[in-house]
Structure formats: C-alpha cells, structure tokens
C-alpha positions in Angstrom: -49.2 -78.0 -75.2 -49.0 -77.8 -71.3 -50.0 -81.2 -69.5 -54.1 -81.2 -68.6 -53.2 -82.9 -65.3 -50.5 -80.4 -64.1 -51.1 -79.5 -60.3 -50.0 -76.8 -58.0 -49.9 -78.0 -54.0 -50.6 -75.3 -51.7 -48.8 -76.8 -48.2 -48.6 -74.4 -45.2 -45.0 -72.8 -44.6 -43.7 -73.8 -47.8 -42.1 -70.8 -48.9 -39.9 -70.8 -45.8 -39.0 -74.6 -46.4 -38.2 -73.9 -49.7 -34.5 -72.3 -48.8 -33.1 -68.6 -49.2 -31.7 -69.0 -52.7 -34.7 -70.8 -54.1 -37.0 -68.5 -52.3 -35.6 -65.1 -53.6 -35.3 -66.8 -57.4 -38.8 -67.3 -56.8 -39.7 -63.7 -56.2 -37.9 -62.1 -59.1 -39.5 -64.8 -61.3 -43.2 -64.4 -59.9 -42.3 -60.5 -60.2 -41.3 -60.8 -64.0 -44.0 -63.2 -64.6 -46.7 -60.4 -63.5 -45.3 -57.3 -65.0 -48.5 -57.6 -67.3 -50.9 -57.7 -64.4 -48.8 -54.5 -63.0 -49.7 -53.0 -66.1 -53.3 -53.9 -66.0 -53.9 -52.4 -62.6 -52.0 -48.9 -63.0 -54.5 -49.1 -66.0 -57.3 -49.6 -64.0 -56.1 -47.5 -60.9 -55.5 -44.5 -63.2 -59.0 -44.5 -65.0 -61.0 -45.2 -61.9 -59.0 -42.3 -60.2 -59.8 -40.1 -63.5 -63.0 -41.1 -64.7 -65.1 -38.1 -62.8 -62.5 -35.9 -62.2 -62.7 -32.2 -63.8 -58.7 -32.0 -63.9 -57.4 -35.5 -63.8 -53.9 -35.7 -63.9 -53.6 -32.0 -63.7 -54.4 -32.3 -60.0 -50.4 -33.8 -59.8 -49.7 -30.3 -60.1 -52.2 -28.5 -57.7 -50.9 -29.1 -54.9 -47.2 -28.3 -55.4 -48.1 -24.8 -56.8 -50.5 -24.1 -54.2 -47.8 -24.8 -51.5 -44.8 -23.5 -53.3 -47.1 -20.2 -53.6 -48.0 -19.8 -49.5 -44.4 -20.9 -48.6 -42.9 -18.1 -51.6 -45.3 -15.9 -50.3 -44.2 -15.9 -46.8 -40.5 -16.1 -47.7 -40.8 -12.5 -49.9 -43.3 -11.1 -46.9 -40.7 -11.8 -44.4 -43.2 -13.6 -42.3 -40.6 -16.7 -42.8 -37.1 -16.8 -43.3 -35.8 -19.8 -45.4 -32.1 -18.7 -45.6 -30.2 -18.2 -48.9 -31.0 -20.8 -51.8 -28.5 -21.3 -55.1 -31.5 -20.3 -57.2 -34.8 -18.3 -56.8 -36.9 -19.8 -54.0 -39.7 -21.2 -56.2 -37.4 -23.5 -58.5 -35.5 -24.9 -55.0 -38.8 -25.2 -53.2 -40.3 -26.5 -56.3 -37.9 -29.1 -57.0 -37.7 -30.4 -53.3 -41.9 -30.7 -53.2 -41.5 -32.8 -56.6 -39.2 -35.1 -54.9 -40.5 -35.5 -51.8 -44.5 -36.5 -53.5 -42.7 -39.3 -55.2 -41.9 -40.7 -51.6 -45.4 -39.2 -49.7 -47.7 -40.2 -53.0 -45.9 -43.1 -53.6 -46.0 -44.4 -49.7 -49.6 -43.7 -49.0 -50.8 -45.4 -52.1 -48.7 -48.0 -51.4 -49.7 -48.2 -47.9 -53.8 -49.0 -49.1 -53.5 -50.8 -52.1 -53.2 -54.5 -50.9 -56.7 -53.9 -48.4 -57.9 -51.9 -51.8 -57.7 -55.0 -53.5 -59.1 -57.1 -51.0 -61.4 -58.7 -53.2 -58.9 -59.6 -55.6 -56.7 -60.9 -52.8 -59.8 -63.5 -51.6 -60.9 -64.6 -55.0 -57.8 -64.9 -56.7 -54.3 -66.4 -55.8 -51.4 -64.1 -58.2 -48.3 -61.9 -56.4 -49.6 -59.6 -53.9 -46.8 -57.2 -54.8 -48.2 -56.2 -58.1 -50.5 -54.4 -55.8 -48.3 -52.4 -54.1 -46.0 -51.8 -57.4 -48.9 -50.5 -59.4 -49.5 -48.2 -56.6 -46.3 -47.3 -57.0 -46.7 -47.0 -60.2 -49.0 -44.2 -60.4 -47.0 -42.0 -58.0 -44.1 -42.2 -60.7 -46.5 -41.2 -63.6 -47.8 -38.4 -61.6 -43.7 -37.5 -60.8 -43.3 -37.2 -64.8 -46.1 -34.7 -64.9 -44.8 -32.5 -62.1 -41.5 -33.1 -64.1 -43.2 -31.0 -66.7 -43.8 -28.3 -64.5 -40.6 -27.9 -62.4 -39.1 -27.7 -66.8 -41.8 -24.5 -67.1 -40.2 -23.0 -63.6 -36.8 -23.8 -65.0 -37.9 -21.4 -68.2 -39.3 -18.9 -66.4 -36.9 -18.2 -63.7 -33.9 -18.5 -66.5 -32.6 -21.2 -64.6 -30.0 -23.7 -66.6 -29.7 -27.1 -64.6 -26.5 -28.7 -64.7 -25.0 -31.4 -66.9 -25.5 -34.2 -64.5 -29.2 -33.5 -64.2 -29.2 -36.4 -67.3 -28.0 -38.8 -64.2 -31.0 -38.2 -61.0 -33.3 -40.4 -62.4 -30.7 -43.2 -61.2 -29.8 -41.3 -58.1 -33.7 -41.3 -57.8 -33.5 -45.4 -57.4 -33.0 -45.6 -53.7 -35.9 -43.0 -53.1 -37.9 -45.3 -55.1 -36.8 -48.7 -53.4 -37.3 -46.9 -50.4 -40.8 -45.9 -50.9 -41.1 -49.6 -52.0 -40.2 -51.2 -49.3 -41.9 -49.3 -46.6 -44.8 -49.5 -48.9 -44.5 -53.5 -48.5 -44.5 -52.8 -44.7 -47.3 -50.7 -44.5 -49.4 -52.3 -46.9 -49.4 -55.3 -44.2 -50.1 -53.4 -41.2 -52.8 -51.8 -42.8 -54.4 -55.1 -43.8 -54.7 -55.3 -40.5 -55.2 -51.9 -38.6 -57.1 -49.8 -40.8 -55.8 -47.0 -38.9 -52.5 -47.2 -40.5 -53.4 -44.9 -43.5 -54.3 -42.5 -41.6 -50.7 -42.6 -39.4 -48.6 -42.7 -42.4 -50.3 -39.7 -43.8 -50.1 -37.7 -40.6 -46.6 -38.5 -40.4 -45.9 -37.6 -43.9 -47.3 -33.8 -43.6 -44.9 -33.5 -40.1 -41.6 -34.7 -42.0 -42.4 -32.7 -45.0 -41.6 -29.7 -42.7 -39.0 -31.6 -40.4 -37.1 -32.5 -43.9 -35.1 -29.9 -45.8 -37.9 -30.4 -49.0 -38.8 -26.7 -48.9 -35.7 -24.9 -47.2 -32.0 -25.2 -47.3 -30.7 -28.1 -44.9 -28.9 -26.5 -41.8 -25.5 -27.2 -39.9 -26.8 -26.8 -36.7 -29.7 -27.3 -34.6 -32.2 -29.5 -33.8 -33.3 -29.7 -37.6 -29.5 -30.5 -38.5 -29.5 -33.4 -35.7 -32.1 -35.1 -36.9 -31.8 -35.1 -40.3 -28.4 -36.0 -39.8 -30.4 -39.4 -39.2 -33.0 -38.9 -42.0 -32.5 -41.1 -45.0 -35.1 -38.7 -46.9 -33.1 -35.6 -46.2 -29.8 -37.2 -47.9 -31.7 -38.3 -51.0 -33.4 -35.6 -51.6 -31.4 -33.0 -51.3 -28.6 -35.0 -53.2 -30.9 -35.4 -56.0 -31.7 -31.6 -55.9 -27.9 -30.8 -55.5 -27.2 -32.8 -58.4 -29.8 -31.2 -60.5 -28.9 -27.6 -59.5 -25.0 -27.3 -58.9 -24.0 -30.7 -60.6 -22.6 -32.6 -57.6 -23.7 -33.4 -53.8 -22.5 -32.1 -50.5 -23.0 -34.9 -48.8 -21.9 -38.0 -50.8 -21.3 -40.1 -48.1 -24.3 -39.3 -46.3 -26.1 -40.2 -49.6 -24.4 -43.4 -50.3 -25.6 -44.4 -46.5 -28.9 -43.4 -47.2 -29.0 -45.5 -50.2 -27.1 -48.6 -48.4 -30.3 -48.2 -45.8 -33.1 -48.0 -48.8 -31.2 -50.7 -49.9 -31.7 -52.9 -47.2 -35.3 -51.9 -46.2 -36.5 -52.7 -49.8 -35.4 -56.3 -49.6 -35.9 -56.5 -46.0 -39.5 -55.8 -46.2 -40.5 -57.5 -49.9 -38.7 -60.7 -48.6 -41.1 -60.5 -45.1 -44.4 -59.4 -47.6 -43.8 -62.9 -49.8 -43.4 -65.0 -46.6 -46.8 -63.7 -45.2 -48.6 -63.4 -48.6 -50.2 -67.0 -48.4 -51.8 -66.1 -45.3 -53.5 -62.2 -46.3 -56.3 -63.2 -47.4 -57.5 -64.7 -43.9 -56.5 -60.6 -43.0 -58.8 -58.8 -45.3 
C-alpha cells in the first residue's frame, strides 16, 4: 500500500539541476511508465479521425495511388522523363511514396499534436511526449496499410523482392527516430507559432519532389548536390535499394544519415523534457 502522505514538489528548473545521467534515466522511465497512455491516445486519435469517415483507413492508400497514377501517367506519355528504374515504374515510385509518408505523415502529425492536446496539457501534468509518439503512432499504422498495397503491386507487376527485404524494417529506425525528433522540435514551435503547421507541410510537398522518392537519384546536377546533403534521400533510397536489389549503393552515405537521425532524435527529446514544465503557460 503506497504511503497516503506521499508528495511530489514541483520547483522551477529542477530537471536541469537534477544532472545529465539522472535526467536522461528519468526520461526512459517516464517514457516506459506511459506506454499505456500512448496506447490510449492512438486509440482515441484513430476513432476520432475515423468515426465519420466513408473510407477510413483506406484513405492511407488514396493518395499514394492517385500520385503514383499522374506521375506513371506522365512517365509512359513522355511528358516526363524519370530515367531507367530496376523494376516497373509503379512498384519503384510506389515504394519510394510509402516511405517518404511515414516521414511527411508522421512529421505533420507530430508537428500539431502537443497544441492538439492543449487541453490535456493545462488540466493534467503526465509526459508530453506521449503526444507526439502517439502521433507518431498513427503514421506507422497507416505505413502497415500502404505495406499492404505496395505487396498487391509486388503481385501484379511479378516483382520478387530480395531476401534482405526481411531486414528494412530496422533500416527503417533512423527514418523513424528522425521523424521523432523533428516532430519534438516542431511540436514546440508550433505551441507557439500556429503558423508552423502550415510551413512544415509546405515544405514537405517541395522535398517530396527535391528528394529521389518518385525517381531514380542522379550523379549530377543540382538534384545530386543537394541530396548529397539530404538525410531523407540516403534513407530512403537505402531502404528501397535494400528491398529491391538486396543491398545499398550508398552505405556510407546511409550510415551518416542514420548517425544524424541519431543525434537529432536525442538532441531534440532531451530540449522537449527540459521545456515541458513550462508548455502549458504556451498553449
């Protein structure tokens, strides 16, 4: 039986005084501890998303399909040119699109969830992160159902992935700490600026074409020198070489991308639990 008279002391800056070590046990612990509450929202987020919607979930796969459609459509009319792909157009565009909507998906509902919650995050003191995870959250069980999909394109097209296909949902981690920890970045701002929704999804729809998701990646050119830069073009593409051909071109390039995803993802969930005492004087 816990003690009646147990108290919790709130004291400005205590996190920070606190120390790294016992800090960062902290958040793993208070992360663990709320893995039901994750649950709970997902839950929530999924039926509220659902509960008047003709489709539902089928809507995962609307948009894919629609823009795998115009994009095959101008490929075969010659209007476009995406070069030469190791499999028919629709199964390497297809695949790319159902990578890349883990990260956009993923980032813009991370990116509103905490300001979502807002009146959760007045009334009640728990782990802002379950906001953002469970966010997350849906964006990977929307990924499964496209999953279902790009299997069906697979079957059609007679395309056999390779052995090693069995290994991308761990080359998928970074992607997904990635998505994470801008998520805890945005999340903030937006808190803030209620513009910030808005930017992030602008600038998803630009790097979805500045990104090899729906072509080949090129050597040269503009579009090589920047994604030469782009942590989302070596983790996506390395997913979908590993998938397709059974290893990556660029293995270094992915194991830098996945240093950097790395480092953002602890980067920005250790800055999200020092400002968490004070969002609720944000909302």
């Amino acid at each position: 039986m816990p003690e009646l008279n147990h108290k919790i002391i709130y004291e400005p800056d205590a996190r920070i005084r606190k120390g790294l070590l016992n800090s960062w046990k902290e958040m793993f612990r208070e992360q663990f501890d709320s893995r039901g509450l994750v649950w709970r929202l997902f839950v929530r987020n999924f039926l509220a998303r659902n509960k008047q919607s003709a489709l539902g979930a089928a809507w995962a796969v609307a948009m894919p399909l629609a823009v795998v459609g115009v994009f095959a459509f101008l490929n075969r009319a010659g209007i476009m040119n995406v070069g030469a792909t190791p499999v028919p157009y629709p199964v390497f565009a297809l695949l790319g699109l159902t990578f890349w909507q883990l990260f956009a998906t993923g980032l813009a509902g991370c990116t509103g969830s905490v300001a979502e919650g807002g009146g959760m995050v007045v009334k009640i003191n728990f782990p802002k992160e379950a906001l953002v995870i469970s966010a997350l959250a849906q964006a990977v069980f929307e990924f499964i159902i496209r999953l279902a999909l790009v299997i069906a394109v697979f079957w059609y097209y007679g395309v056999t992935p390779s052995r090693a296909c069995l290994l991308f949902p761990l080359v998928l981690v970074p992607l997904v700490l990635l998505t994470l920890g801008l998520g805890f970045l945005f999340s903030l701002l937006h808190a803030v600026v209620r513009d910030t929704l808005n930017v992030v999804t602008l600038a998803l729809t630009f790097l979805l074409f500045l990104t090899p998701v729906l072509y080949p990646a090129s050597e040269e050119g503009l579009f090589a020198q920047f994604n030469f830069y782009n942590p989302l073009a070596a983790l996506i593409t390395g997913a979908r070489d590993l998938v397709l051909t059974g290893h990556m071109d660029s293995p270094l390039r992915y194991a830098a991308a996945a240093l950097i995803s790395l480092l953002v993802f602890f980067g920005a969930w250790r800055i999200f639990h020092l400002v968490e005492p004070k969002m609720a004087e944000r909302i």
